[in-house]
C-alpha beads as a LAMMPS data file, in Angstrom:
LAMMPS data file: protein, C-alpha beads

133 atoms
132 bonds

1 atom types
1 bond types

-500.0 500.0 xlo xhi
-500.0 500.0 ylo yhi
-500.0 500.0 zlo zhi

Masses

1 110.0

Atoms # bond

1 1 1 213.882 -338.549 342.757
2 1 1 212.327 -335.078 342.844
3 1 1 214.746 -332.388 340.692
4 1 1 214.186 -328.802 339.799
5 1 1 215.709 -326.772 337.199
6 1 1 215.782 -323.293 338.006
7 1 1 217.828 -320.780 335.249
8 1 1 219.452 -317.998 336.647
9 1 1 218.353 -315.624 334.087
10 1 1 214.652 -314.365 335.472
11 1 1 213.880 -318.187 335.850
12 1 1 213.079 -318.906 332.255
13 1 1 211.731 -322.016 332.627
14 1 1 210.873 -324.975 335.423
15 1 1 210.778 -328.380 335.180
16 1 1 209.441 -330.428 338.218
17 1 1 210.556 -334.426 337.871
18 1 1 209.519 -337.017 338.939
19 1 1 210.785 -340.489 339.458
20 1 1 212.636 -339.126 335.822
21 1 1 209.440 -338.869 334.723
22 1 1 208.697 -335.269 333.602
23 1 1 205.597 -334.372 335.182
24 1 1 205.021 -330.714 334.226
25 1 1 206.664 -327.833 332.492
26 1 1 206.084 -324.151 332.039
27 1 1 207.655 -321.255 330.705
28 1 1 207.785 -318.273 332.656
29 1 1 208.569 -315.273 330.666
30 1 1 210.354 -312.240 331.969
31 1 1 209.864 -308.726 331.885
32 1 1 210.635 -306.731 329.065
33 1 1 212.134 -303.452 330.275
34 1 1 212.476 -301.991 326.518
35 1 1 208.901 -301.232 327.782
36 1 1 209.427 -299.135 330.006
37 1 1 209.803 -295.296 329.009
38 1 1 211.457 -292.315 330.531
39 1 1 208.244 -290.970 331.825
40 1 1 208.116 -294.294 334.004
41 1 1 211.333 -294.037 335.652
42 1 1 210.591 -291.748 338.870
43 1 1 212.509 -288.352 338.274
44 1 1 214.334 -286.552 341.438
45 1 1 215.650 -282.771 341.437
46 1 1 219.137 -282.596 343.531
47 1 1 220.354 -278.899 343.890
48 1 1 223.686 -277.974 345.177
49 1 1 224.002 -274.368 346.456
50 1 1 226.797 -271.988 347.168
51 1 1 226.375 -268.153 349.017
52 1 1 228.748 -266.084 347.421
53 1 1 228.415 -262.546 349.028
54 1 1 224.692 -261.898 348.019
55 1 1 224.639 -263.829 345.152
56 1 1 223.172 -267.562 345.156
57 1 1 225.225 -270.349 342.538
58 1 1 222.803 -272.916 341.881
59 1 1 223.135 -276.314 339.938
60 1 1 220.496 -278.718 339.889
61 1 1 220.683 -281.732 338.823
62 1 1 217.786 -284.142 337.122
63 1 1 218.229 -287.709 335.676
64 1 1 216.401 -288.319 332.168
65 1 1 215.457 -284.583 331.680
66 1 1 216.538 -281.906 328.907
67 1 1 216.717 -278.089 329.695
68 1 1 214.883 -277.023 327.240
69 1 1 213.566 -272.882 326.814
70 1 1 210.231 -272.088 327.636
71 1 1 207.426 -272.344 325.485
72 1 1 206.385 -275.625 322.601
73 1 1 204.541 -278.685 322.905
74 1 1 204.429 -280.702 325.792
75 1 1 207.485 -283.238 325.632
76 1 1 207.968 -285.584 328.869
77 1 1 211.487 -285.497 329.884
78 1 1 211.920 -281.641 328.445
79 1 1 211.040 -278.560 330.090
80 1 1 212.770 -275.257 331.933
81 1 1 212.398 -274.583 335.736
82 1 1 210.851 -271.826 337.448
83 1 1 212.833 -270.050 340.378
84 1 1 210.696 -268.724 342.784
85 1 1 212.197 -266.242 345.883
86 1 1 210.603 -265.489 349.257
87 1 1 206.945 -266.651 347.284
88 1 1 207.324 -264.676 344.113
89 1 1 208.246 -266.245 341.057
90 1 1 211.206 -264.149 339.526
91 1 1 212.593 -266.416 336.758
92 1 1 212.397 -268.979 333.949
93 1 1 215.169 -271.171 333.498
94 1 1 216.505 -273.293 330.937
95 1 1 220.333 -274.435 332.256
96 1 1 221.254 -276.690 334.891
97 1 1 223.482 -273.972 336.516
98 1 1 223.117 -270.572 337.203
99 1 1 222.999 -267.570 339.292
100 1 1 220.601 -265.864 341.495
101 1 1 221.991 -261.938 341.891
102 1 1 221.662 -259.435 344.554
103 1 1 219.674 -260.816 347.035
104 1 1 219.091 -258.585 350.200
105 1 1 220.654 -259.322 353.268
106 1 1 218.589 -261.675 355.336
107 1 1 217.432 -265.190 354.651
108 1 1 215.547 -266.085 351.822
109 1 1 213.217 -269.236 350.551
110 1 1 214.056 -270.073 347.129
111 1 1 212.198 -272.651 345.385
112 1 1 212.973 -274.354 342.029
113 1 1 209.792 -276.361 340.376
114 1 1 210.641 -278.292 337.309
115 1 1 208.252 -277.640 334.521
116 1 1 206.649 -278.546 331.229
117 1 1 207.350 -276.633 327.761
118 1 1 203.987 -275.835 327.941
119 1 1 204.226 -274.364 331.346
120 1 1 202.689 -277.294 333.298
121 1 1 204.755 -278.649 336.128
122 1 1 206.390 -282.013 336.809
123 1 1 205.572 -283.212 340.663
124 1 1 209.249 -282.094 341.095
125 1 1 210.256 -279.147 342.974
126 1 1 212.946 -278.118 345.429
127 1 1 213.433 -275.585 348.320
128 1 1 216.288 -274.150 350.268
129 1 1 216.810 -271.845 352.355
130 1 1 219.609 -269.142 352.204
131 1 1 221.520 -266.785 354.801
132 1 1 222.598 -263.523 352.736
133 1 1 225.299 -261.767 354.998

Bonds

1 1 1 2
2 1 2 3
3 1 3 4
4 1 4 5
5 1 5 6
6 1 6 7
7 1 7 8
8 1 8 9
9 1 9 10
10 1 10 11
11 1 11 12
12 1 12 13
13 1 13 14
14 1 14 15
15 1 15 16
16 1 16 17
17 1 17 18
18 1 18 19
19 1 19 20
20 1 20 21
21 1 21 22
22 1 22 23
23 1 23 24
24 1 24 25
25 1 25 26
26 1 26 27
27 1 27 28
28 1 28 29
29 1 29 30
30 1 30 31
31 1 31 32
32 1 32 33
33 1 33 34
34 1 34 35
35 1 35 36
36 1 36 37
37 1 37 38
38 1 38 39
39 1 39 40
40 1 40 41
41 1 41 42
42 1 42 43
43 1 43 44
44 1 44 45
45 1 45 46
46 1 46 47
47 1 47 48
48 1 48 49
49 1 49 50
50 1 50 51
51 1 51 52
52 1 52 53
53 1 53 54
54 1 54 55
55 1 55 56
56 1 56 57
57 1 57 58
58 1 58 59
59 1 59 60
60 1 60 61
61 1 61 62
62 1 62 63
63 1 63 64
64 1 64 65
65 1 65 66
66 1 66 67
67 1 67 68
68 1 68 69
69 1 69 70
70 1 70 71
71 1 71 72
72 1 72 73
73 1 73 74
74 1 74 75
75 1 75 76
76 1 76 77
77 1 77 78
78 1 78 79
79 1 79 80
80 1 80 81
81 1 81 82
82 1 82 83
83 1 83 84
84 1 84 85
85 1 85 86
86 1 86 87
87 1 87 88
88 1 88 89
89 1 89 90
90 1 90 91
91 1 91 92
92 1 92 93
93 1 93 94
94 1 94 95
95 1 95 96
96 1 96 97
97 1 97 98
98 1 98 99
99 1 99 100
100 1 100 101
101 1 101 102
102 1 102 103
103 1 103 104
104 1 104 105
105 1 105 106
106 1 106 107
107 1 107 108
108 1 108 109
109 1 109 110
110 1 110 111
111 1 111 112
112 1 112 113
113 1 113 114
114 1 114 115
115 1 115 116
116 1 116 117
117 1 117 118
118 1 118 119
119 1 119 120
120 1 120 121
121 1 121 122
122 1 122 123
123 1 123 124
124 1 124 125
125 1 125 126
126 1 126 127
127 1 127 128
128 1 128 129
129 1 129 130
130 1 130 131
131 1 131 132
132 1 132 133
């Protein structure tokens, strides 16, 4: 009679039998996901945008991050963004919402990297671009 015992819980251990005669056992051990930090998990920007006459609302959202003002040591997971307009940068920012005012009338390329405390940036940016009437 061949039998195989097979937890549900990451498969925790297997036993092959026999004839009811063990024949071999091993423990398989799972993965310990306390392990893994923040700075592990992959990070994504998503920015929702509204044109209100020629001003730009902007609120970006970013999983296991802290706004944090510019400037300090180097802290994964903290930092400010940088908003940059038809290729200049114009601002730092340290909210998840704000406002871009008086924009010219015309379209525009804003771009939003996330970056360090120490200035550095995350591989995390995102760019729209924006109809002003």
């Amino acid at each position: 009679m061949y039998q195989v015992l097979l937890p549900l819980y990451f498969l925790s251990i297997l036993v092959i039998q026999i004839n009811e005669k063990p024949v071999a056992a091993e423990r398989i051990s799972s993965p310990d996901f306390s392990l893994i930090s923040e700075y592990e998990m992959e990070r994504t920007i998503q920015v929702e945008h509204h044109v209100r006459g020629n001003n730009v609302y902007l609120e970006c959202v970013i999983p296991n991050f802290t706004f944090k003002q510019s400037g300090g040591l180097k802290q994964d997971g903290e930092g400010h963004l940088n908003v940059i307009i038809d290729g200049t940068r114009t601002e730092k920012v340290s909210t998840a919402a704000f406002i871009i005012h008086g924009l010219s009338s015309g379209e525009h390329t804003l771009k939003i990297q996330v970056v360090h405390n120490d200035f550095t940036k995350y591989p995390l940016e995102h760019t729209i671009n924006v109809q002003i009437p």
